[in-house]
BAPA-460749 format. One record per residue (C-alpha): residue number from 1; residue in one letter; x, y, z. Coordinates in steps of 0.25 Angstrom, whole numbers. Layout:
<kolgu k="NUM" r="a" X="X" Y="Y" Z="Z"/>
...
END
This chain:
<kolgu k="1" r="x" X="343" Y="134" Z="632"/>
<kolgu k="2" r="x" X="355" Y="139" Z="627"/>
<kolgu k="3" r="x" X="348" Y="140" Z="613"/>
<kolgu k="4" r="x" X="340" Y="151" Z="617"/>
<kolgu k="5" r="x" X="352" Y="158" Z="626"/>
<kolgu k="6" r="x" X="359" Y="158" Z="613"/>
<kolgu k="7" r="x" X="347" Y="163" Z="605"/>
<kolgu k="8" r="x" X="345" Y="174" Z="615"/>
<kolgu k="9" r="x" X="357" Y="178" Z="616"/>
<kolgu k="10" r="x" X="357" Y="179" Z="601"/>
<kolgu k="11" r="x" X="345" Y="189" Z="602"/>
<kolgu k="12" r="x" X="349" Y="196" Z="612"/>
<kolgu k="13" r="x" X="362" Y="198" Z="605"/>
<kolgu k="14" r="x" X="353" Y="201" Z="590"/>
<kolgu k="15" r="x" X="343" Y="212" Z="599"/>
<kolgu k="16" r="x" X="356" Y="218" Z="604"/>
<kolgu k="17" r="x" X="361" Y="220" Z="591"/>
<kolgu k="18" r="x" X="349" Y="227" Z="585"/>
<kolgu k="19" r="x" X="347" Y="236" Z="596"/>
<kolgu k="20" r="x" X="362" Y="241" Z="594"/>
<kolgu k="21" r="x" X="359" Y="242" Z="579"/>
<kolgu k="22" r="x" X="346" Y="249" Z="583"/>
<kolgu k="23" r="x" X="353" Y="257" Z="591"/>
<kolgu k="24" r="x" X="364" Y="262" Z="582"/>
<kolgu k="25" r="x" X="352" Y="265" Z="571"/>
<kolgu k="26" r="x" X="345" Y="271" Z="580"/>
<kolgu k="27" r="x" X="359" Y="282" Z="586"/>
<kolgu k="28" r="x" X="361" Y="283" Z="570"/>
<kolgu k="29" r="x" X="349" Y="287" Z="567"/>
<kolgu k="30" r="x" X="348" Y="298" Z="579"/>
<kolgu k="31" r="x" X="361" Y="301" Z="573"/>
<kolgu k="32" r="x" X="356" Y="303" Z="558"/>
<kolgu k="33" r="x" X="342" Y="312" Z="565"/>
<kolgu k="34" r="x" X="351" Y="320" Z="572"/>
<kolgu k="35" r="x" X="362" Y="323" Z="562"/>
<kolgu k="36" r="x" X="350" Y="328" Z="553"/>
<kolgu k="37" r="x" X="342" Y="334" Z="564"/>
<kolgu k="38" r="x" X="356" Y="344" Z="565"/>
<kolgu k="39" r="x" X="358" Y="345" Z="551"/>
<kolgu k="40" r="x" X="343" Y="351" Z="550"/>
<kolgu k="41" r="x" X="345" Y="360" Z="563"/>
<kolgu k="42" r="x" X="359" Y="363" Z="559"/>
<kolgu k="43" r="x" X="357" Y="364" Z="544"/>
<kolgu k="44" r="x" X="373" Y="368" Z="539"/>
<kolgu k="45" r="x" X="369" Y="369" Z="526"/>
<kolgu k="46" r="x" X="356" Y="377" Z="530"/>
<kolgu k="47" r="x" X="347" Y="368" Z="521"/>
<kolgu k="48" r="x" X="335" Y="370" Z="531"/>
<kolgu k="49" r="x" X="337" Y="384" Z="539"/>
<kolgu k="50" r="x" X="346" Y="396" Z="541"/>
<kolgu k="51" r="x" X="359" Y="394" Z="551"/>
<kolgu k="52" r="x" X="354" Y="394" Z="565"/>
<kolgu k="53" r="x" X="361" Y="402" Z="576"/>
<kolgu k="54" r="x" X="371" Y="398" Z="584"/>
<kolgu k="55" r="x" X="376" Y="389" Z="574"/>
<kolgu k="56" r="x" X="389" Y="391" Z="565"/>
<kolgu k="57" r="x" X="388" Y="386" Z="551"/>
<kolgu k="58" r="x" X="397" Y="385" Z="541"/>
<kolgu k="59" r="x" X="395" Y="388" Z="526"/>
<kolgu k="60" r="x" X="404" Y="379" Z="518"/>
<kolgu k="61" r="x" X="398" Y="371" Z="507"/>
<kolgu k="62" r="x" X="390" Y="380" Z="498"/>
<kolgu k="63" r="x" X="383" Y="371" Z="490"/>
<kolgu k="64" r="x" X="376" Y="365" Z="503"/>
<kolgu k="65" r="x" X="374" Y="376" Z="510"/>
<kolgu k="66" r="x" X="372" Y="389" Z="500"/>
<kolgu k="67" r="x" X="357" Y="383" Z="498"/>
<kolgu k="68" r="x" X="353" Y="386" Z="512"/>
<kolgu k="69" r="x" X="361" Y="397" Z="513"/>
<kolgu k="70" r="x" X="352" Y="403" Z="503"/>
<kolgu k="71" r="x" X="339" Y="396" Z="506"/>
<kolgu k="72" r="x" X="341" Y="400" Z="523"/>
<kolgu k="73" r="x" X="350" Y="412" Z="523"/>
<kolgu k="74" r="x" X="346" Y="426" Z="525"/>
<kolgu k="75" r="x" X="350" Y="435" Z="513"/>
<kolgu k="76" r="x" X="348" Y="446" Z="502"/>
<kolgu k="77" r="x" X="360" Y="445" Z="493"/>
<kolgu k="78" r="x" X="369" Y="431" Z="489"/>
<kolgu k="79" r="x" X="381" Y="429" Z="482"/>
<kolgu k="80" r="x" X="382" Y="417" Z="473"/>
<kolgu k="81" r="x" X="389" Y="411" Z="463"/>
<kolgu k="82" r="x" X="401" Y="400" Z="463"/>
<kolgu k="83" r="x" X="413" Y="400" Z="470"/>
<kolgu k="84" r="x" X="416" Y="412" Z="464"/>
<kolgu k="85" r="x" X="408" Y="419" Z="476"/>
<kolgu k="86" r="x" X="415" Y="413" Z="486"/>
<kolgu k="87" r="x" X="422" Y="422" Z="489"/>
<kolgu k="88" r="x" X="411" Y="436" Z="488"/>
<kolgu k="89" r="x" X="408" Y="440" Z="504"/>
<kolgu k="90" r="x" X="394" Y="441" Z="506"/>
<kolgu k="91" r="x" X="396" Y="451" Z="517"/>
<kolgu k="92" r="x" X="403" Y="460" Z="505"/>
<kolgu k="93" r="x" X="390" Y="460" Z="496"/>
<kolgu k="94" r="x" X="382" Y="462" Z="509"/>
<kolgu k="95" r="x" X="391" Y="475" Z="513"/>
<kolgu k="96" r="x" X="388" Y="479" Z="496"/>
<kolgu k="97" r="x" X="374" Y="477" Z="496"/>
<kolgu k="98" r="x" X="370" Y="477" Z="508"/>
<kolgu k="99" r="x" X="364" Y="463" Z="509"/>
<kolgu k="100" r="x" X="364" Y="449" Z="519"/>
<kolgu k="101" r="x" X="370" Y="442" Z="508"/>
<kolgu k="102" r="x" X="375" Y="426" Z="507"/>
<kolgu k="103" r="x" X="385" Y="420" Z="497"/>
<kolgu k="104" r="x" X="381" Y="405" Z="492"/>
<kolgu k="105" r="x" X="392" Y="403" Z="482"/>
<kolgu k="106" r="x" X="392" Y="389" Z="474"/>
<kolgu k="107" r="x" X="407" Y="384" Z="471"/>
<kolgu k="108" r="x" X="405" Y="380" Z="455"/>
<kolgu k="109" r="x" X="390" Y="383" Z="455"/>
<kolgu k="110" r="x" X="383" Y="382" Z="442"/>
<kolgu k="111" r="x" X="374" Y="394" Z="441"/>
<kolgu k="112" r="x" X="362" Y="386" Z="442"/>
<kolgu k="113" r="x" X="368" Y="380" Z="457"/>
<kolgu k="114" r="x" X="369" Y="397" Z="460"/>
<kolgu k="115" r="x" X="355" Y="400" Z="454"/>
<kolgu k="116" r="x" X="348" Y="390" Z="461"/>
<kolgu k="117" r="x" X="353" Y="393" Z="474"/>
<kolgu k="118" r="x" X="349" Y="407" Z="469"/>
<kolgu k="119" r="x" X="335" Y="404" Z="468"/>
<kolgu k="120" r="x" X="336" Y="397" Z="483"/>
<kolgu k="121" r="x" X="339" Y="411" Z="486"/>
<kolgu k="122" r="x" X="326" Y="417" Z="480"/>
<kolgu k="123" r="x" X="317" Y="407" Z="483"/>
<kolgu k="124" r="x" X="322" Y="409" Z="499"/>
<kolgu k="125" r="x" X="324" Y="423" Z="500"/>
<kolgu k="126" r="x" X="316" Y="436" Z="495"/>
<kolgu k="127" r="x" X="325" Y="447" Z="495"/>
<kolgu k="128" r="x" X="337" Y="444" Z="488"/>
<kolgu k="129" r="x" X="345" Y="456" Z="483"/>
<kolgu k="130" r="x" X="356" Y="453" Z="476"/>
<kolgu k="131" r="x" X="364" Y="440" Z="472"/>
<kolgu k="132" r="x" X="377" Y="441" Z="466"/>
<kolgu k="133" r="x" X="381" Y="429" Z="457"/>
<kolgu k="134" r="x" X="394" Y="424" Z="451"/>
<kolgu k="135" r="x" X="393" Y="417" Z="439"/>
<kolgu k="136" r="x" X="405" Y="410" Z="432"/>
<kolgu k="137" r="x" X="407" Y="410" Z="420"/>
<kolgu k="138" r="x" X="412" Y="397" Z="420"/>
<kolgu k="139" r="x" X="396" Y="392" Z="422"/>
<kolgu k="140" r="x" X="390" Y="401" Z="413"/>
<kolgu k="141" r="x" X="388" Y="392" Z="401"/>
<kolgu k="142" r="x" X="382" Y="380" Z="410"/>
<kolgu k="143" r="x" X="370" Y="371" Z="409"/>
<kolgu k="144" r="x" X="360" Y="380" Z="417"/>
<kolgu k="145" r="x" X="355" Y="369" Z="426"/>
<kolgu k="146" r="x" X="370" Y="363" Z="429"/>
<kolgu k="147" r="x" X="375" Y="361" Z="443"/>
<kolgu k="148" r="x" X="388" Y="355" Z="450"/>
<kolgu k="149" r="x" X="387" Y="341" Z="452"/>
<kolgu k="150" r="x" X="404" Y="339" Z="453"/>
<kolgu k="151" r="x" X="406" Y="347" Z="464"/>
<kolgu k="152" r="x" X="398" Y="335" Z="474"/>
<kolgu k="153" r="x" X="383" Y="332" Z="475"/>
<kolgu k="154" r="x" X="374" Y="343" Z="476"/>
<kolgu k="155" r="x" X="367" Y="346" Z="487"/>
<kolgu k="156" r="x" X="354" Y="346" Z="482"/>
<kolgu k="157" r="x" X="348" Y="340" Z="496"/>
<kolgu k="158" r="x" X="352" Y="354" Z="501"/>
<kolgu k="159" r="x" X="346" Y="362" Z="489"/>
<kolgu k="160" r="x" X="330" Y="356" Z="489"/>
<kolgu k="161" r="x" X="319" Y="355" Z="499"/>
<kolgu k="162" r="x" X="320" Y="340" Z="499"/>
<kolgu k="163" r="x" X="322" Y="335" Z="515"/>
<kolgu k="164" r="x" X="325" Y="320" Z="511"/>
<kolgu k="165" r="x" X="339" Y="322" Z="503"/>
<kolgu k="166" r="x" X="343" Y="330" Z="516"/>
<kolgu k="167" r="x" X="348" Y="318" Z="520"/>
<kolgu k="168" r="x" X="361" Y="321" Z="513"/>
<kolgu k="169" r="x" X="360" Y="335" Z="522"/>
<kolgu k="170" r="x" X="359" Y="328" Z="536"/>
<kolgu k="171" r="x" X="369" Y="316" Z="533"/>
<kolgu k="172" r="x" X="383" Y="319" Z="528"/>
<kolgu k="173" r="x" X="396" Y="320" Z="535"/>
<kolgu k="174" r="x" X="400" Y="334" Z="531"/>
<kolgu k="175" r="x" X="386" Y="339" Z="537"/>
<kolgu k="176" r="x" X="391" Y="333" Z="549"/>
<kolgu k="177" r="x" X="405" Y="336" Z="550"/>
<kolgu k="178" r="x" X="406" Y="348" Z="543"/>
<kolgu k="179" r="x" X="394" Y="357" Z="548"/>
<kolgu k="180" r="x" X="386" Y="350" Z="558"/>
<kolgu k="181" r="x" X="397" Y="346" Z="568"/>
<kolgu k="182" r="x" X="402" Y="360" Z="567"/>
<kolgu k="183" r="x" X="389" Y="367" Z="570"/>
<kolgu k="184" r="x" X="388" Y="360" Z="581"/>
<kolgu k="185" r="x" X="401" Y="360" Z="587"/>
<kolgu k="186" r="x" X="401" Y="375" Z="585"/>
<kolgu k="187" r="x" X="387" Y="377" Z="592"/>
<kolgu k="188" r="x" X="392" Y="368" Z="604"/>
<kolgu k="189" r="x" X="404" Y="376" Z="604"/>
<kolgu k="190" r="x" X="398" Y="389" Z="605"/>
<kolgu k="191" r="x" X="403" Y="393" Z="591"/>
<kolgu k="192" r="x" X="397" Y="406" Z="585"/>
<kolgu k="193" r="x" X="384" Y="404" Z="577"/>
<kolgu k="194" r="x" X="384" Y="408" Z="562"/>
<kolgu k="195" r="x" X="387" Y="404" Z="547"/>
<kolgu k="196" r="x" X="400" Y="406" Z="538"/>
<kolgu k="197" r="x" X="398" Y="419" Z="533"/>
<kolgu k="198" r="x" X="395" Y="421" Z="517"/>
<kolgu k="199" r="x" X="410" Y="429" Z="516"/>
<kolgu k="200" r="x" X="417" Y="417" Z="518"/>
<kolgu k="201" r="x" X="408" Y="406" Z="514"/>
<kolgu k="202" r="x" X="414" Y="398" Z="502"/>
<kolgu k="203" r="x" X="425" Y="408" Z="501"/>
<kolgu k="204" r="x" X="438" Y="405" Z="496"/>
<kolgu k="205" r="x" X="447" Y="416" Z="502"/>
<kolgu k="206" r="x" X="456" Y="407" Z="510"/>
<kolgu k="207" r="x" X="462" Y="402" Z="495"/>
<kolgu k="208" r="x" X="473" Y="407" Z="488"/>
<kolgu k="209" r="x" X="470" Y="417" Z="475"/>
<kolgu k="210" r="x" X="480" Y="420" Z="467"/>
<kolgu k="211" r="x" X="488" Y="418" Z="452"/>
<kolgu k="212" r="x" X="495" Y="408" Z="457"/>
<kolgu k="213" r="x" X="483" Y="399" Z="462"/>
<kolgu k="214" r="x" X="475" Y="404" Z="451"/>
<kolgu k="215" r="x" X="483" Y="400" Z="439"/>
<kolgu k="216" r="x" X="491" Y="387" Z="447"/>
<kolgu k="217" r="x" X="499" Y="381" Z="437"/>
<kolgu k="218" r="x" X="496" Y="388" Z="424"/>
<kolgu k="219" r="x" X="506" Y="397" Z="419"/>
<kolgu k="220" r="x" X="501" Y="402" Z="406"/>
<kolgu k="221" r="x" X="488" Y="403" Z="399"/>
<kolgu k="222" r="x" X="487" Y="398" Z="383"/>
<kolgu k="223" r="x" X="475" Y="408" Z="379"/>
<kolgu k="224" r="x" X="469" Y="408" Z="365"/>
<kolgu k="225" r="x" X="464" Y="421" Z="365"/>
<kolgu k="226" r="x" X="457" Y="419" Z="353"/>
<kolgu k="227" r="x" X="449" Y="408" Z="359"/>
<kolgu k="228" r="x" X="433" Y="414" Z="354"/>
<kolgu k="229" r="x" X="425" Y="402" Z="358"/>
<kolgu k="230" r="x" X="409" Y="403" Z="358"/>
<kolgu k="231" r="x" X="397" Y="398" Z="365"/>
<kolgu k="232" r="x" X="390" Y="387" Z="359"/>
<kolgu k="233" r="x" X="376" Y="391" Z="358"/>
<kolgu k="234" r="x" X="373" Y="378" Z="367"/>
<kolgu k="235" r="x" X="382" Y="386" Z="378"/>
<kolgu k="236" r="x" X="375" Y="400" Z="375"/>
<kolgu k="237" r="x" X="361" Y="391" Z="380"/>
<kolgu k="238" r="x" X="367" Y="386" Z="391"/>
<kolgu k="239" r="x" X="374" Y="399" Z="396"/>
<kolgu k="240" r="x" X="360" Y="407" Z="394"/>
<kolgu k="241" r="x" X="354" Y="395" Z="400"/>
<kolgu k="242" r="x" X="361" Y="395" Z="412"/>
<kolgu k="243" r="x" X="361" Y="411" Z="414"/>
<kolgu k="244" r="x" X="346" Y="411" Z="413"/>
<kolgu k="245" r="x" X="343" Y="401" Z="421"/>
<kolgu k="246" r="x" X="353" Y="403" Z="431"/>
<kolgu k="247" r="x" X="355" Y="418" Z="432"/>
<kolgu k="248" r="x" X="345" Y="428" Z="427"/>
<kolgu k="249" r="x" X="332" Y="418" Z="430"/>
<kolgu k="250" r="x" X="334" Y="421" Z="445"/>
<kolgu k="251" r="x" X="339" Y="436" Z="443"/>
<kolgu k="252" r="x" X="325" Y="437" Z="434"/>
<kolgu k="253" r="x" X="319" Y="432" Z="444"/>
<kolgu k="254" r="x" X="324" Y="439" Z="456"/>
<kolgu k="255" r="x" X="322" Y="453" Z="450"/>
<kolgu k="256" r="x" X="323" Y="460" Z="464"/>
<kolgu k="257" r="x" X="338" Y="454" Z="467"/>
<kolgu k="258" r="x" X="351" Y="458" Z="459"/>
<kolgu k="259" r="x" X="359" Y="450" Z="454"/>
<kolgu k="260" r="x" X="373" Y="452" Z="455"/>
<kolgu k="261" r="x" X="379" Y="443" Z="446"/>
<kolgu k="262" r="x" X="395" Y="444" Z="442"/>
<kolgu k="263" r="x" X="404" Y="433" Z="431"/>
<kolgu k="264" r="x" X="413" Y="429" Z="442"/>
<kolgu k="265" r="x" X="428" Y="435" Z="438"/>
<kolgu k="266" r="x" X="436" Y="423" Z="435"/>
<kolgu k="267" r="x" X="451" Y="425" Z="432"/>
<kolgu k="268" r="x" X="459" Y="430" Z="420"/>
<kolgu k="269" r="x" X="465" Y="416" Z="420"/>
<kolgu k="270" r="x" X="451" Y="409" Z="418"/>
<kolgu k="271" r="x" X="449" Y="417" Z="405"/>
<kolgu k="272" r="x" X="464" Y="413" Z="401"/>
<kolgu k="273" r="x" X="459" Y="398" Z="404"/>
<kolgu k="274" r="x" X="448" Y="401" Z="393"/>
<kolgu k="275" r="x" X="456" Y="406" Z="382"/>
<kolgu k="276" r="x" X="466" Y="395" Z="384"/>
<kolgu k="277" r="x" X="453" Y="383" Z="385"/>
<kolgu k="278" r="x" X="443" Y="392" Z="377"/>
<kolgu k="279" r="x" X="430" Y="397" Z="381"/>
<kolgu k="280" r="x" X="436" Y="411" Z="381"/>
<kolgu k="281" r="x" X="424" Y="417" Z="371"/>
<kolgu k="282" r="x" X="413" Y="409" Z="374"/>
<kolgu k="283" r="x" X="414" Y="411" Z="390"/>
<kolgu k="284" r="x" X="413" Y="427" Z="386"/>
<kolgu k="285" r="x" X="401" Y="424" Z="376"/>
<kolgu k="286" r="x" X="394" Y="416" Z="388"/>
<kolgu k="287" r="x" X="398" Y="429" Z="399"/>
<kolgu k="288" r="x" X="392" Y="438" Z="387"/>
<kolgu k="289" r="x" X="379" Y="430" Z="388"/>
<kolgu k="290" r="x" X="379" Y="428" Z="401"/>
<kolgu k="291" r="x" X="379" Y="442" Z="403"/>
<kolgu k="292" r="x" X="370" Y="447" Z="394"/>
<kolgu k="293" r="x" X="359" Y="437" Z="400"/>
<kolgu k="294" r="x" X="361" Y="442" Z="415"/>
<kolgu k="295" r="x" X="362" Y="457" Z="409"/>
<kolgu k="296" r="x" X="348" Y="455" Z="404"/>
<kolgu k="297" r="x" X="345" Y="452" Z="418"/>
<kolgu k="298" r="x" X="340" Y="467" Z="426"/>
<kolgu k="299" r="x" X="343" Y="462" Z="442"/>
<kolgu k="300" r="x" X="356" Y="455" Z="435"/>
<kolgu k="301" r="x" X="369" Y="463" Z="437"/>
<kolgu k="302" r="x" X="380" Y="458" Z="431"/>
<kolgu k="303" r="x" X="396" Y="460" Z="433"/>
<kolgu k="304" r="x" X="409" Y="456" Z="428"/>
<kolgu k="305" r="x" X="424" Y="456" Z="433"/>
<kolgu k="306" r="x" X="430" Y="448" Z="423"/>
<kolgu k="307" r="x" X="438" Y="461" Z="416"/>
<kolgu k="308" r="x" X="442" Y="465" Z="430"/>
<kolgu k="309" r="x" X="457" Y="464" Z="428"/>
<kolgu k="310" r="x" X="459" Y="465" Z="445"/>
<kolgu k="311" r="x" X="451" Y="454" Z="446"/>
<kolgu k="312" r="x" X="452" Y="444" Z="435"/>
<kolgu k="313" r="x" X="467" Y="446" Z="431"/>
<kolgu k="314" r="x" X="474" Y="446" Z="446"/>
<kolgu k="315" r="x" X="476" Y="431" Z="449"/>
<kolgu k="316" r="x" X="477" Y="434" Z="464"/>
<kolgu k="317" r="x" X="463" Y="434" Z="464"/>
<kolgu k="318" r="x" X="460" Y="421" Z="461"/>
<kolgu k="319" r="x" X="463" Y="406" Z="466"/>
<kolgu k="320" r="x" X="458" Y="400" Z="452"/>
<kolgu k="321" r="x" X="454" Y="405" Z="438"/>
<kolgu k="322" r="x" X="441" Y="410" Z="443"/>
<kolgu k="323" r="x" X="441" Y="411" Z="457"/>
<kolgu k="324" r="x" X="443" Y="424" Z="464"/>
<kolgu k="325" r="x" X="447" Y="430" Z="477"/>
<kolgu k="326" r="x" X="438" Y="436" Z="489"/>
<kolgu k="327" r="x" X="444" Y="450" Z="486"/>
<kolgu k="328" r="x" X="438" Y="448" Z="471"/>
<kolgu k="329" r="x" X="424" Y="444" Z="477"/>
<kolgu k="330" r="x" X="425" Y="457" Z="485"/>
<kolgu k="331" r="x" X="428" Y="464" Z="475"/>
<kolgu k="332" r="x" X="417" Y="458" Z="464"/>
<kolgu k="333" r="x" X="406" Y="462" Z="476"/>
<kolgu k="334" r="x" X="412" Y="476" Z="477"/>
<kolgu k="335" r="x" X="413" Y="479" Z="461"/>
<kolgu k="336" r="x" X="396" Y="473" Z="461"/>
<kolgu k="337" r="x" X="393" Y="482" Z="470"/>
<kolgu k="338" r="x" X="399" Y="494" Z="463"/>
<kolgu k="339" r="x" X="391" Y="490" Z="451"/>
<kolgu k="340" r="x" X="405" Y="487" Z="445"/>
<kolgu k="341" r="x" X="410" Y="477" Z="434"/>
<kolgu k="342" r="x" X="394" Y="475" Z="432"/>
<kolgu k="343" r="x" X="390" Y="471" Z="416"/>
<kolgu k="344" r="x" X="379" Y="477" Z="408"/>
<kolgu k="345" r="x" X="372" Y="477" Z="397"/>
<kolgu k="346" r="x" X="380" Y="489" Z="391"/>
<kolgu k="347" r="x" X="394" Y="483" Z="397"/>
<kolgu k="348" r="x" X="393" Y="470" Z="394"/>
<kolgu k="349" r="x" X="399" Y="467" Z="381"/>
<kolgu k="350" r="x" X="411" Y="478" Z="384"/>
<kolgu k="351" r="x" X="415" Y="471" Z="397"/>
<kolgu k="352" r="x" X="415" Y="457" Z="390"/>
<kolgu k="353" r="x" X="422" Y="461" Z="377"/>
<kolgu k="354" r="x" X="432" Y="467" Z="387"/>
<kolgu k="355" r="x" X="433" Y="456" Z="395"/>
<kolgu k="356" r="x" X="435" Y="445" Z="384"/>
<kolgu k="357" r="x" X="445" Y="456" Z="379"/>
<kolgu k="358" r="x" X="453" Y="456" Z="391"/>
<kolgu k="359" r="x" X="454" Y="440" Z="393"/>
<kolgu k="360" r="x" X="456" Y="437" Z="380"/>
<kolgu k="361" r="x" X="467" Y="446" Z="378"/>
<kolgu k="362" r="x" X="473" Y="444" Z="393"/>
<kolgu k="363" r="x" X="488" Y="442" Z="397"/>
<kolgu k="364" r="x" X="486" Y="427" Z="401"/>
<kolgu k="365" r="x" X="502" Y="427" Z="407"/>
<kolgu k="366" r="x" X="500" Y="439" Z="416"/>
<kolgu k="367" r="x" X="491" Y="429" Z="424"/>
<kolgu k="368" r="x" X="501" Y="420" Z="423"/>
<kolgu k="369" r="x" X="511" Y="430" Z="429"/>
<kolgu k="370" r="x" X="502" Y="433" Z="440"/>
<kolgu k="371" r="x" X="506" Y="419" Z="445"/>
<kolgu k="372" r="x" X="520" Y="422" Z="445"/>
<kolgu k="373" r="x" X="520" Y="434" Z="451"/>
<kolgu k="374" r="x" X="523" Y="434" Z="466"/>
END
């Protein structure tokens, strides 16, 4: 008798155990179903719909979320590029041109990452106006199907149609912590609806520009101004490569939009880094080629502020060899809308003999004094 106490006890004691371990798979998985049931209605990165009203949602991570921005948005013009967009105010090209315009900038973007999202945008939207692209001349002799993989995993769950890799979507702790709580608590709190506006979106106006920041620790510049270096004719594909397929393809395609397309103006510092490394003459020779390519191109209008003194030579405009202020972004949108600094056919070998002139033959130290000027 006291056998089968013990043994019903012991059963009692098992059937109590699974019903608690049923019990906890059965709270995680409510858990799971609804964390993705919020992430669907909610969608932070806009991967299924537009924002829904009443709803506050933040723009912060452009590689998960300019996709949907361009896939769901409502829009006739777009700013792209790098991070060297960041700082261009939609709402200034929209005043200019009189557009709904959004910016999807892509912080180190090949020009494929750009281009693709590009066609997102054609393939999504019927009447698009105008694009204005920045393209660096650091990317334009680069494999034409290359993209970042050193700045984290690609989203690529957030990029395709296919619904079983949205797993990595649904469950992850900064979809939780950093855009779902918020929403929420901001709609329970009566928090006023909206999105981040594309002004401020990825901008960095908040940091520091100046010579000081821009050159750091440097205090001179070892230039060989004779430094004459060439493309390899293995470069010269590649560049042709990667402008073709990445740049004029969708203009030719997309004959009714214009494309406002602008070499984004690094500083004078960067071009005394290239006369100190090399790859002074052949960055010129890949712009020259670049240029002629996109010239070709009837709904391509191309610009350069590269020989801009008041741009490229004053250090407070910077916070690094290449990137440049909010004021200088204003200023590039007004001088394109003027029709100014604009490269042509007739212009273009003047404007790069004169630049090439100008770097090459720069006063290196007077950068240099900038720094130690109060």
């Amino acid at each position: 008798m006291e056998t089968m106490d013990k043994e019903k006890t012991v059963k009692k004691k098992e059937w109590t155990a699974k019903r608690f371990l049923v019990g906890i798979l059965i709270v995680q998985g409510v858990i799971l179903v609804t964390v993705a049931i919020l992430t669907i209605i909610l969608d932070p990165f806009f991967h299924y719909h537009a924002p829904l009203d009443g709803f506050f949602y933040k723009l912060s991570d452009q590689r998960h979320q300019n996709n949907g921005i361009t896939r769901h948005f409502d829009y006739d013009a777009v700013i792209t590029g790098t991070s060297m967009v960041e700082n261009f105010r939609a709402s200034e090209f929209s005043d200019l041109f009189g557009t709904r315009t959004i910016k999807v900038p892509y912080p180190g973007a090949t020009f494929k990452e750009v281009n693709d999202n590009l066609d997102v945008a054609f393939a999504t939207h019927d009447e698009i106006r105008y694009v204005l692209r920045g393209l660096d001349y650091s990317h334009l002799v680069e494999d034409a199907q290359a993209i970042r993989t050193d700045m984290g995993e690609y989203p690529s769950y957030l990029y395709d149609d296919n619904p079983f890799n949205d797993v990595k979507y649904f469950y992850n702790r900064t979809m939780l912590s950093v855009y779902l709580a918020p929403m929420l608590r901001g709609y329970l709190s009566g928090t006023a609806g909206g999105v981040t506006d594309f002004d401020t979106y990825g901008s960095s106006a908040g940091d520091e520009y100046s010579a000081a920041v821009t050159l750091g620790d440097r205090e001179s510049f070892q230039v060989d101004r004779a430094e004459n270096s060439r493309l390899t004719e293995e470069e010269k594909v590649m560049l042709l490569e990667n402008i073709r397929q990445n740049v004029t393809r969708t203009a030719l395609d997309h004959p009714e939009t214009e494309f406002l397309i602008f070499f984004t103006p690094y500083s004078a510092a960067w071009y005394g880094a290239l006369l100190e490394k090399g790859g002074f003459g052949s960055q010129f020779e890949a712009e020259r080629i670049a240029a002629q390519e996109m010239l070709a191109c009837p709904n391509i209008r191309l610009f350069s502020f590269a020989a801009e003194p008041e741009i490229t030579m004053d250090l407070s405009h910077y916070k690094d060899f290449g990137h440049y202020s909010p004021e200088i972004s204003s200023l590039l949108l007004e001088r394109i809308a003027a029709g100014e600094n604009e490269l042509t056919p007739e212009n273009l070998d003047a404007c790069l003999t004169a630049e090439e002139k100008l770097y090459r033959e720069l006063d290196y130290d007077a950068l240099i004094r900038q720094k130690n000027t109060p």
